[in-house]
C-alpha positions as CSV (number, residue, x, y, z in Angstrom):
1,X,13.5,-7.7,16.4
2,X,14.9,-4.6,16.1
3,X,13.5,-0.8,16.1
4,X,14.7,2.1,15.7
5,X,13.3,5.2,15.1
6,X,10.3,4.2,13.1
7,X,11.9,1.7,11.2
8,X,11.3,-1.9,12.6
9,X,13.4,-5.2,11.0
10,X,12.7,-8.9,11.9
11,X,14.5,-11.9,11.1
12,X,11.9,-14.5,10.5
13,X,12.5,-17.3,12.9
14,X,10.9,-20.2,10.5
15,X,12.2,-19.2,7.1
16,X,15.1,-17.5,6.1
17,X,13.6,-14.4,5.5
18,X,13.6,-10.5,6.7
19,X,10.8,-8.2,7.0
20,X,10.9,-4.7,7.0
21,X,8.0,-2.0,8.0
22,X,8.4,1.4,7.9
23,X,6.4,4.6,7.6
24,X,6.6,7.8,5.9
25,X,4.8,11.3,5.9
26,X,4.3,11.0,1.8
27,X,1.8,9.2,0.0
28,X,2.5,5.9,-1.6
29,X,2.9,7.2,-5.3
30,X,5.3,9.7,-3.6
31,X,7.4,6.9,-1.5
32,X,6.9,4.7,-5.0
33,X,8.5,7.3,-6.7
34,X,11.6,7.6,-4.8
35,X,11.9,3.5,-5.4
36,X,12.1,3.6,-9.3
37,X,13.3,7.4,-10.1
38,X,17.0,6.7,-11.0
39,X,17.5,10.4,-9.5
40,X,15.8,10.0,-6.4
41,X,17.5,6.6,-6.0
42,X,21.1,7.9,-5.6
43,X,19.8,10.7,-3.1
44,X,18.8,8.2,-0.7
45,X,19.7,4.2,-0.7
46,X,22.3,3.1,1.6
47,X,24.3,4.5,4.7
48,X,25.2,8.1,4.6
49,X,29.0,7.2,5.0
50,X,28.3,5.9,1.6
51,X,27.9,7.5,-1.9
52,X,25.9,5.4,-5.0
53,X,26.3,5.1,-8.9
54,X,23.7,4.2,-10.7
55,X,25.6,1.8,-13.9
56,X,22.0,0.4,-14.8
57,X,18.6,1.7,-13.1
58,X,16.0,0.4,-15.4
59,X,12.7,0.0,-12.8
60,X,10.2,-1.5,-15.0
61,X,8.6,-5.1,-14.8
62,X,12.0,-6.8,-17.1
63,X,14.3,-4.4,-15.8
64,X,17.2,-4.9,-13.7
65,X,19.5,-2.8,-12.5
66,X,23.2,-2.3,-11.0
67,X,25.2,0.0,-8.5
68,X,28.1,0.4,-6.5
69,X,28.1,2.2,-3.2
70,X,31.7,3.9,-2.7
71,X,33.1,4.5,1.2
72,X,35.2,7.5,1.6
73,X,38.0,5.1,1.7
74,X,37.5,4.3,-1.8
75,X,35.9,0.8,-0.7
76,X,33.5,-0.2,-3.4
77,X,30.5,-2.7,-2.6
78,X,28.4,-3.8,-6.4
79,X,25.0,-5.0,-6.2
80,X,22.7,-6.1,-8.9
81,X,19.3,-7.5,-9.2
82,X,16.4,-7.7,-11.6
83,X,12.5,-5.9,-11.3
84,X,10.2,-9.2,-12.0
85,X,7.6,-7.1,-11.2
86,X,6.7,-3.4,-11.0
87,X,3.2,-2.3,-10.1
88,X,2.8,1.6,-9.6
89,X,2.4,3.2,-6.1
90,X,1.4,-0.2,-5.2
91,X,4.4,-3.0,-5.4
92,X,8.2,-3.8,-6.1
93,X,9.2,-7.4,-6.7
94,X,13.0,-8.0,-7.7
95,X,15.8,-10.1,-6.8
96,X,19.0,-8.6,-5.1
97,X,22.7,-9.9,-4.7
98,X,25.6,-8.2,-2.9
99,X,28.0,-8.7,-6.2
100,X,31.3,-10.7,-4.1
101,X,28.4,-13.2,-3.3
102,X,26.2,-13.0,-6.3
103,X,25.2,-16.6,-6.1
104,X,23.5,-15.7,-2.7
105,X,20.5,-14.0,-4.4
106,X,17.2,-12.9,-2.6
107,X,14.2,-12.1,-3.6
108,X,12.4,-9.0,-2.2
109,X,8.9,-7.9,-2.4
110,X,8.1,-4.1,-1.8
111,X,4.5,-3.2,-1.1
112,X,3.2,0.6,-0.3
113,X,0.0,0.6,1.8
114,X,-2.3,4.3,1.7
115,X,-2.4,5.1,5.2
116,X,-5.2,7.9,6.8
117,X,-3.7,11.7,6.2
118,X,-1.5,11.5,2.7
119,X,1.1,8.8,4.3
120,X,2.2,5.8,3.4
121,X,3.4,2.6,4.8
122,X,6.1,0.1,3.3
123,X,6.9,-3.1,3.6
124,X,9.4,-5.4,2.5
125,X,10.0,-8.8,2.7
126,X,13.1,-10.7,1.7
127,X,13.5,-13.9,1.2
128,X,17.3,-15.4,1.6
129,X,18.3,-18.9,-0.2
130,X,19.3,-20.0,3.1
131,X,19.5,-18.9,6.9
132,X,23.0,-18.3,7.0
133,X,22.7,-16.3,4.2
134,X,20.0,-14.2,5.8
135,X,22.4,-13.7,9.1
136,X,25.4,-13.2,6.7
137,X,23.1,-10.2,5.5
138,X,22.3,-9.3,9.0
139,X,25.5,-9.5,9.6
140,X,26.7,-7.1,7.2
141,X,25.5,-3.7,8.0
142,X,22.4,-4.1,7.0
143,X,20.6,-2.5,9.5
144,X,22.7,0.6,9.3
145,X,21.7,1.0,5.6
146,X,18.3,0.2,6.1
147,X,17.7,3.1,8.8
148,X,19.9,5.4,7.3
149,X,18.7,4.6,4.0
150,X,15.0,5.6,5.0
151,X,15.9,8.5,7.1
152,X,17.5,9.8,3.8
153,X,14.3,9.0,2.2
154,X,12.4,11.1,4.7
155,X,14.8,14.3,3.8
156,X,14.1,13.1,-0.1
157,X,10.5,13.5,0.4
158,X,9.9,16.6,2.4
């Protein structure tokens, strides 16, 4: 398990899967928001070393969506997914794949708890086709999106 700052992510030790809990000064509609507003999106997912285009955002249950994340070397990384289900201020439930390994798709679930005082808490669960999939993902940088990603989001918010 790994924490850092107030993001906390935890490779599942029975099932390839990774959970993700984090909390945020903004209520869920607020943090739900920033999850399915194609303008919000691009201020905040990912590394900051990292910038995103949107070529598809459409966050609805049916949707799907597409984006490439561009290093300042010019490096692009393309992800897709689809929205199975989209229920608002409450839950996100789509699939993900890093595009050079598209047949490696997970499915993530997104739920936004009301906590006491206007804030919210989220969390994620992913679940990988395999275990060496999930470390692969691990792996990857993940964590350094993740943390950045959601410290972005707490600039995005206030």
């Amino acid at each position: 398990m790994t924490t850092t700052l107030a993001t906390t992510i935890e490779a599942d030790p029975t099932v390839p899967a990774v959970r993700i809990t984090r909390e945020f000064d903004a209520t869920p509609a607020a943090v739900f928001r920033a999850h399915v507003d194609p303008e919000l999106v691009v201020q905040w997912l990912g590394p900051r070393r990292l910038t995103m285009t949107l070529q598809h955002w459409d966050a609805r249950t049916g949707g799907a969506y597409r984006y490439t994340h561009v290093g300042e070397d010019g490096t692009e990384h393309h992800f897709l997914g689809s929205f199975h289900e989209v229920r608002r201020d409450e839950r996100i439930v789509q699939t993900f794949a890093y595009v050079p390994f598209a047949d490696q798709v997970a499915l993530e679930i997104v739920t936004f708890t009301e906590l006491p005082g206007g804030r919210c808490r989220l969390e994620g669960f992913s679940l990988f086709g395999s275990f060496e999939g999930r470390d692969a993902m691990l792996a990857s940088g993940m964590e350094e999106g993740v943390v950045q990603g959601y410290e972005r989001l707490d600039e995005v918010l206030s």
